[in-house]
C-alpha positions, 0 to 999 in steps of 0.5 A: 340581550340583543333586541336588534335581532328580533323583528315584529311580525304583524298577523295575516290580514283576513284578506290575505287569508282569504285570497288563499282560499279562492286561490285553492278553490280556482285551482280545482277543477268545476265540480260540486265541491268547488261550487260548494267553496265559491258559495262559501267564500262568498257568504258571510263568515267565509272562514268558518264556512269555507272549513264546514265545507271542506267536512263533505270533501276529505280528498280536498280537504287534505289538499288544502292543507297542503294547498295552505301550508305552502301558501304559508310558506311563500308568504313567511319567505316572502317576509324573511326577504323583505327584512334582508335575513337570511335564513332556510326555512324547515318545515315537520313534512 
């Protein structure tokens, strides 16, 4: 087997993570379900209020995910760049 061929892949760091989600919450218009995100981001446990936030947003809770999946994306490219190997990325969507 060929180790060389393998790359480790350190987890997204939580501020990574959470950069993501005030991005998406800067990218929504000033409505109560983005004053509602910011509160979240900003108290403890963001992660898990920011999700229970979204309950009360179905519209938005489906363009995070969206929002997210893209994010992902970009940083799984950005990484397939840093470690010079070329490859196309497909995704189930």
């Amino acid at each position: 087997m060929e180790l060389d061929r393998f790359r480790s892949i350190d987890p997204i760091q939580s501020s990574v993570g959470w950069q993501i989600m005030a991005d998406f919450v800067e990218s929504l218009p000033a409505i109560e379900c983005s004053e509602e995100l910011v509160r979240a981001l900003k108290g403890s446990h963001p992660f898990r209020w920011f999700k229970n936030s979204l309950l009360n947003y179905p519209n938005h809770k489906e363009q995070w995910f969206a929002f997210h999946q893209t994010a992902m994306l970009d940083l799984a490219r950005d990484w397939i760049r840093g470690e010079g190997i070329h490859a196309q990325l497909k995704t189930n969507a």
